[in-house]
Chimera marker file (.cmm) of the C-alpha trace (Angstrom):
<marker_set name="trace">
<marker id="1" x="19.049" y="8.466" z="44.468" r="1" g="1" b="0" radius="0.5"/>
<marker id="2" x="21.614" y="9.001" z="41.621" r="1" g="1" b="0" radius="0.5"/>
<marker id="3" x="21.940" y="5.049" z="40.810" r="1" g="1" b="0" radius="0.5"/>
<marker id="4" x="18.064" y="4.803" z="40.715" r="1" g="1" b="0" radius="0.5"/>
<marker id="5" x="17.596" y="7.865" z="37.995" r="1" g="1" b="0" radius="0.5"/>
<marker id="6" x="19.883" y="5.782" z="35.876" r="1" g="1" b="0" radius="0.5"/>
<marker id="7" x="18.526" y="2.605" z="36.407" r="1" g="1" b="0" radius="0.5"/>
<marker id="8" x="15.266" y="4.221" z="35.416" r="1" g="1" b="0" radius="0.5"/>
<marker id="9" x="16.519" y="6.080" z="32.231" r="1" g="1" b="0" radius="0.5"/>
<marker id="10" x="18.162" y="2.945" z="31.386" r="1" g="1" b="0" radius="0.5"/>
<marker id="11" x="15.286" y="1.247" z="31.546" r="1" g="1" b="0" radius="0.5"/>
<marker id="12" x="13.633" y="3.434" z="29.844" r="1" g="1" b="0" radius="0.5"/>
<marker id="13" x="16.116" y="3.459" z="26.714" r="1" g="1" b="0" radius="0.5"/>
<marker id="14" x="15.738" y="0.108" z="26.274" r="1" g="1" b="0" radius="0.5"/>
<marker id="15" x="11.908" y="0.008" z="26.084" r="1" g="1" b="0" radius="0.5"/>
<marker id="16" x="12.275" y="3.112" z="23.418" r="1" g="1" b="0" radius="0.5"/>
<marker id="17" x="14.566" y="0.719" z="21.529" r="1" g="1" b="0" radius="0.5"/>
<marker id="18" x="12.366" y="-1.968" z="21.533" r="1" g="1" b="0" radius="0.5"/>
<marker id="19" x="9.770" y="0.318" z="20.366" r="1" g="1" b="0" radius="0.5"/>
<marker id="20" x="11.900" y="1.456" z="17.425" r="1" g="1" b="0" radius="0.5"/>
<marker id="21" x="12.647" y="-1.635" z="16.369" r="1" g="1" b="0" radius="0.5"/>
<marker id="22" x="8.843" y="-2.787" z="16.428" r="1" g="1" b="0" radius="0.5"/>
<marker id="23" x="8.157" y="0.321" z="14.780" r="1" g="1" b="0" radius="0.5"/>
<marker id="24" x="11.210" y="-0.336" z="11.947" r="1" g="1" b="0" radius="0.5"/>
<marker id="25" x="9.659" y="-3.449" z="11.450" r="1" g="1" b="0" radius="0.5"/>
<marker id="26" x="5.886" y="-2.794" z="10.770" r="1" g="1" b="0" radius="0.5"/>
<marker id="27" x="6.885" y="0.380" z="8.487" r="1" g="1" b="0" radius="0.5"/>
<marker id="28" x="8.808" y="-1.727" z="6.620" r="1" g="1" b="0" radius="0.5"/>
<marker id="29" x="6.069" y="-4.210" z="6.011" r="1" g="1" b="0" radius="0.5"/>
<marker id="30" x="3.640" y="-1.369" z="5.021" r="1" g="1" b="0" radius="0.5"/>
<marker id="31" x="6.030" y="-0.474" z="2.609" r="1" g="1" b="0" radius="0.5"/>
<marker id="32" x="6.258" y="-3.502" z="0.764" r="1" g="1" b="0" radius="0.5"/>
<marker id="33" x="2.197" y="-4.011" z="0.667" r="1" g="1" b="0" radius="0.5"/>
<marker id="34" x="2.207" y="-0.513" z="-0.934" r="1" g="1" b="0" radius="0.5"/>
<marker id="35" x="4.542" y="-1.630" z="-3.512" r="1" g="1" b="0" radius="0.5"/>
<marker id="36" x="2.552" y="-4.779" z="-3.839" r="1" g="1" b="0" radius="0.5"/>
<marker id="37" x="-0.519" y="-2.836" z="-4.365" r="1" g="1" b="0" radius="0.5"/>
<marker id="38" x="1.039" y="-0.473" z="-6.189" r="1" g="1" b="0" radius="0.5"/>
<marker id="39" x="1.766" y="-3.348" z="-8.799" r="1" g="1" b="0" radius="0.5"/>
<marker id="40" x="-1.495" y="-4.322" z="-9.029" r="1" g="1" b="0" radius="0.5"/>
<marker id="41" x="-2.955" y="-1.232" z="-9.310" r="1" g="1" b="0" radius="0.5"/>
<marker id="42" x="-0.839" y="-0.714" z="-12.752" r="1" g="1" b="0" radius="0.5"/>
<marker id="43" x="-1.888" y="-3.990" z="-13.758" r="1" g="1" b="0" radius="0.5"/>
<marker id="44" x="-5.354" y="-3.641" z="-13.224" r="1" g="1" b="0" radius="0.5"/>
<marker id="45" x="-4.885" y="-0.279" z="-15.130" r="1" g="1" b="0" radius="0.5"/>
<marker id="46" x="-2.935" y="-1.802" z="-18.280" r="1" g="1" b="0" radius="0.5"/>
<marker id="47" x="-5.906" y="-4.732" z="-18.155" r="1" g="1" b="0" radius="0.5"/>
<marker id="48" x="-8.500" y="-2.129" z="-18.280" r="1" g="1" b="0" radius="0.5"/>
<marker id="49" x="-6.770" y="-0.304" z="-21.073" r="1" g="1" b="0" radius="0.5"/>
<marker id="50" x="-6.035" y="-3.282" z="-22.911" r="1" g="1" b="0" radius="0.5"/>
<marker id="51" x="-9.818" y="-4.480" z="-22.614" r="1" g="1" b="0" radius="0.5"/>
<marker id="52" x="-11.265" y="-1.055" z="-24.220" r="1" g="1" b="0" radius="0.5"/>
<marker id="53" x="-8.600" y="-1.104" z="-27.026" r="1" g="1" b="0" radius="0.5"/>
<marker id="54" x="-10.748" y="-3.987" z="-28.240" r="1" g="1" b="0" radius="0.5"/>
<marker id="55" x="-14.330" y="-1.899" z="-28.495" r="1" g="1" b="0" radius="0.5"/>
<marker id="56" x="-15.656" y="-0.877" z="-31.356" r="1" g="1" b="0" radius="0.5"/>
<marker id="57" x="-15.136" y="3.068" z="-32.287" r="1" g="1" b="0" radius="0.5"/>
<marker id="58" x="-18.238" y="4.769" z="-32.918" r="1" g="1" b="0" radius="0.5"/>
<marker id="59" x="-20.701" y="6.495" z="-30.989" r="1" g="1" b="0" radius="0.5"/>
<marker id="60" x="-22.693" y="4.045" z="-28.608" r="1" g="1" b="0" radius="0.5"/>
<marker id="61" x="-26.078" y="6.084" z="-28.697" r="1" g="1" b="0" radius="0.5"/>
<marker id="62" x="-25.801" y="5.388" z="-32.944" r="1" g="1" b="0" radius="0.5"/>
<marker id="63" x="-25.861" y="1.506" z="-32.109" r="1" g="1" b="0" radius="0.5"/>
<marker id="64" x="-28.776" y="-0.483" z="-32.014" r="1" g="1" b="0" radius="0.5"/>
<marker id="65" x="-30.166" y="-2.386" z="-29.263" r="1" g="1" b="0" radius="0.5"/>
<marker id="66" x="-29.618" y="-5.747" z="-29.462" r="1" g="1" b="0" radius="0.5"/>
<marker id="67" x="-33.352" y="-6.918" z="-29.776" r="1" g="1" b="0" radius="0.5"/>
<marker id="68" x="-33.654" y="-5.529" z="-33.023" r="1" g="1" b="0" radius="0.5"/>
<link id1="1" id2="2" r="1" g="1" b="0" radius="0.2"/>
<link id1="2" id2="3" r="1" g="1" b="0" radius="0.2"/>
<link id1="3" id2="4" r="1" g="1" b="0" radius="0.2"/>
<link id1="4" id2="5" r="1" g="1" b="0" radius="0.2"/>
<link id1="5" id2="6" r="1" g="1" b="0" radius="0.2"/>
<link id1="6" id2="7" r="1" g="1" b="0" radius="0.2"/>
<link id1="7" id2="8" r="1" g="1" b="0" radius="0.2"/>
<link id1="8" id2="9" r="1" g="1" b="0" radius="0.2"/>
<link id1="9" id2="10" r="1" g="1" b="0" radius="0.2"/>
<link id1="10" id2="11" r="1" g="1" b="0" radius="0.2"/>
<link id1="11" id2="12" r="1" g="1" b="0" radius="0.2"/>
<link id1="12" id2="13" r="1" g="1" b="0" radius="0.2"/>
<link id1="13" id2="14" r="1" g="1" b="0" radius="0.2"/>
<link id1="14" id2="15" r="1" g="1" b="0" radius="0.2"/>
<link id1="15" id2="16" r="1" g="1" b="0" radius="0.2"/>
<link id1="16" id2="17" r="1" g="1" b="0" radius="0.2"/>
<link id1="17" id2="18" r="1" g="1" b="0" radius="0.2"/>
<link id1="18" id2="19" r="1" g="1" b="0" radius="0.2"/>
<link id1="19" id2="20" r="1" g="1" b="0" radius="0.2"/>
<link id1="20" id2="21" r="1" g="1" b="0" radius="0.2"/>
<link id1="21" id2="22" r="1" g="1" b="0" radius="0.2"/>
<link id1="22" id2="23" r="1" g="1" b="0" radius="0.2"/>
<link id1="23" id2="24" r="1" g="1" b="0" radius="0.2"/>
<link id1="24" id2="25" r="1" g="1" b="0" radius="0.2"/>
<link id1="25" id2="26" r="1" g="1" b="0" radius="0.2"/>
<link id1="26" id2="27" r="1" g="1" b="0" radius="0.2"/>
<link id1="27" id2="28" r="1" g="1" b="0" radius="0.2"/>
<link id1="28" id2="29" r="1" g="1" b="0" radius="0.2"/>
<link id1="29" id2="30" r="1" g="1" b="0" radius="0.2"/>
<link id1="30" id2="31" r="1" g="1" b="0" radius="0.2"/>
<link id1="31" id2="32" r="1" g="1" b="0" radius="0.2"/>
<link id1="32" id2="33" r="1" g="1" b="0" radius="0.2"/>
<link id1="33" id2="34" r="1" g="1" b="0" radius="0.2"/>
<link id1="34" id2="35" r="1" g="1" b="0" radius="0.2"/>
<link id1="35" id2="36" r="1" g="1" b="0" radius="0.2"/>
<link id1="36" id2="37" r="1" g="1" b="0" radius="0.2"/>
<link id1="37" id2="38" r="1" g="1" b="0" radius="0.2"/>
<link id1="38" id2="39" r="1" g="1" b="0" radius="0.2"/>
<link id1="39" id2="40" r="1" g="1" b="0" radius="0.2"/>
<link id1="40" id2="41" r="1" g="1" b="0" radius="0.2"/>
<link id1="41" id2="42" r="1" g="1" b="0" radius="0.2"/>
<link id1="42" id2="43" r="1" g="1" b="0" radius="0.2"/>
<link id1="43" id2="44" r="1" g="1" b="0" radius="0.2"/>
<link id1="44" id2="45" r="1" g="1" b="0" radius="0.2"/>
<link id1="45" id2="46" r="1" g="1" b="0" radius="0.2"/>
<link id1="46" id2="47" r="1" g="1" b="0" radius="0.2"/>
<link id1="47" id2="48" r="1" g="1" b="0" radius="0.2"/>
<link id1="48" id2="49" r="1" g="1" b="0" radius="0.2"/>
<link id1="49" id2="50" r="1" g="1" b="0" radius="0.2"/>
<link id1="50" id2="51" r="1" g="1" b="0" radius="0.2"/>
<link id1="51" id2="52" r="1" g="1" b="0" radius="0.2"/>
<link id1="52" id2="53" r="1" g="1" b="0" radius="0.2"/>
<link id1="53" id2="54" r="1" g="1" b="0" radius="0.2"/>
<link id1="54" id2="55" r="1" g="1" b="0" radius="0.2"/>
<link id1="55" id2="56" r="1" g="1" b="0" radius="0.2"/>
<link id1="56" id2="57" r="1" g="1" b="0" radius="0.2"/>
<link id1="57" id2="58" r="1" g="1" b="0" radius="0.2"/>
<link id1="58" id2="59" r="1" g="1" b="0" radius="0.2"/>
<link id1="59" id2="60" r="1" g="1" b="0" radius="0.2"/>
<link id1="60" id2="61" r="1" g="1" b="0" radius="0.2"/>
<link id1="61" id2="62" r="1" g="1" b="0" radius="0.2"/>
<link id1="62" id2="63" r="1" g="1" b="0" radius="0.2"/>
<link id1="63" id2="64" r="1" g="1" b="0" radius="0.2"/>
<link id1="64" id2="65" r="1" g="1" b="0" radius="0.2"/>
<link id1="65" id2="66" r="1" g="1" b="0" radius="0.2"/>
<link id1="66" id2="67" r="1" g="1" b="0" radius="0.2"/>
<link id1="67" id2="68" r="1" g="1" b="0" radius="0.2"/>
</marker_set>
C-alpha cells in the first residue's frame, strides 16, 4: 500500500511539472505580445500626435464649409 501512494504522488509530481512548464511557457509568450502591443500602441499614439501637429489652429466652427 505504501509503494503505491508513492507511485501515485510521483506520478502526480510529474504531471504538475509538466503543467508548470506549459504554463511557464504560454505566460511567457503573453508577455512578449503585450510588449509587442505595447509598442504599437505608443506608435500609433506618437502617429496620431504627429498627424494633429500638422492642423491648422483656430476654431473649426469659424471655418467655412468647403462649398463656399
Amino acid at each position: 500500500m505504501n509503494e503505491d501512494r508513492f507511485i501515485d504522488l510521483e506520478t502526480r509530481l510529474a504531471y504538475q511539472d509538466q503543467l508548470l512548464s506549459e504554463l511557464n511557457d504560454v505566460v511567457t509568450a503573453q508577455q512578449a505580445k503585450i510588449m509587442q502591443l505595447e509598442e504599437l500602441c505608443k506608435a500609433l499614439i506618437q502617429r496620431v500626435r504627429s498627424a494633429g501637429e500638422g492642423l491648422p489652429e483656430g476654431d473649426p466652427a469659424d471655418e467655412r464649409p468647403p462649398h463656399y
